[in-house]
C-alpha positions in Angstrom: -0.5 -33.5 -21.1 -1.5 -29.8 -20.1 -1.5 -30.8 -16.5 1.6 -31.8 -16.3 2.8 -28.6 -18.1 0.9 -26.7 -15.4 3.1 -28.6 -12.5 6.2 -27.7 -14.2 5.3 -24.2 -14.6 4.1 -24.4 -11.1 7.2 -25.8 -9.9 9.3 -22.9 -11.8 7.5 -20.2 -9.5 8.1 -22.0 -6.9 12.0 -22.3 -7.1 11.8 -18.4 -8.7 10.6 -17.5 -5.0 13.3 -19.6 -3.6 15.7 -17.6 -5.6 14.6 -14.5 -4.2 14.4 -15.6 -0.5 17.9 -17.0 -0.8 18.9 -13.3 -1.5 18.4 -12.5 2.1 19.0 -15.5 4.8 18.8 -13.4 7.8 16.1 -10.7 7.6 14.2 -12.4 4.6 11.4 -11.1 2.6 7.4 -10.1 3.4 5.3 -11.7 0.9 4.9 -8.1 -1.1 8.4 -7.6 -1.7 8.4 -11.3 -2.9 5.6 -10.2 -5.2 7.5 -7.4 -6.4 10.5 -9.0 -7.1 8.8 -12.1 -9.1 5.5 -10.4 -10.9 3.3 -12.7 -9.1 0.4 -12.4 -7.1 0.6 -11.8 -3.9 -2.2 -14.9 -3.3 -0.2 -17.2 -5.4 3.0 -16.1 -3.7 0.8 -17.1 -0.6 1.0 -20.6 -2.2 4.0 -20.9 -3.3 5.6 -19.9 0.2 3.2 -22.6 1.7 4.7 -25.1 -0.3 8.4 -23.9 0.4 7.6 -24.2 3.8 5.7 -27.4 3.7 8.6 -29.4 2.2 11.0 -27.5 4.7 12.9 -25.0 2.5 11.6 -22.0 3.5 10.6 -20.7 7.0 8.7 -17.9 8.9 10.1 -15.5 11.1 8.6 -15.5 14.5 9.2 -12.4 15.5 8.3 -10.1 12.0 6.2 -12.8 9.9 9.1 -12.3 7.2 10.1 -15.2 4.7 13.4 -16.6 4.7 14.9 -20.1 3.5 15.5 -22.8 6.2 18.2 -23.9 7.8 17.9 -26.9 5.6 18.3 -25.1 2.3 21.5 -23.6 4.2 22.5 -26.7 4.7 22.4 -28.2 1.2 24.4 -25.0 0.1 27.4 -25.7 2.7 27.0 -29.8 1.3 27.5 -28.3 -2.7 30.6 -25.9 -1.2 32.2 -28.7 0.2 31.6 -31.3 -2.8 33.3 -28.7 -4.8 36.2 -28.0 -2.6 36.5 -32.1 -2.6 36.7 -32.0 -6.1 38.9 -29.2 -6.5 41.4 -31.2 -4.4 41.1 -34.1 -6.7 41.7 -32.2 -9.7 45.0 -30.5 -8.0 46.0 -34.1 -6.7 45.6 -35.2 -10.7 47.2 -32.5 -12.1 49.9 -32.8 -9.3 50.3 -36.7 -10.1 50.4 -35.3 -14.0 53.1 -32.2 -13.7 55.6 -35.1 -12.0 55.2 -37.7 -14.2 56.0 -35.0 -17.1 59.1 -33.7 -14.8 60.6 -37.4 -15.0 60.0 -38.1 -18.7 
């Protein structure tokens, strides 16, 4: 079982670095200031930003070396916004559908 704990924990850090990249889409963050900002190492960071990039969710900047999330991660943010606006305009289209059947009772 302890491995498996270790994963998890592993895959926490991981997403706590995502957090703070995600803070700063543009100009991102130098592995120190990640360090900083999440208490760890700045060779596990090293790992961590490895594995963000490796699976596509994070990227380097060419020109400055800086961290910043991908394009992808972006893009699964803009997906969420728009499931939510779609289900915001069911809700209105229920409560619309409710409000007139009320008004002919």
């Amino acid at each position: 079982m302890e491995p498996a704990k270790r994963m998890s924990n592993s895959a926490v850090k991981v997403f706590k670095v995502l957090d703070v990249l995600s803070r700063n889409f543009f100009h991102g963050f130098s592995p120190t200031e990640i360090s900083r900002e999440t208490g760890f190492s700045l060779s596990a960071i090293n790992g961590y930003v490895n594995t963000l990039i490796e699976a596509g969710y994070a990227e380097r900047i060419p020109e400055t070396g800086r961290i910043r999330p991908s394009t992808r991660y972006a893009k699964q943010a803009v997906q969420i916004l728009h499931a939510m606006e779609s289900a915001q305009a069911q809700v209105s289209q229920i409560k619309s559908r409710l409000d007139h059947s009320i008004s002919i009772k």
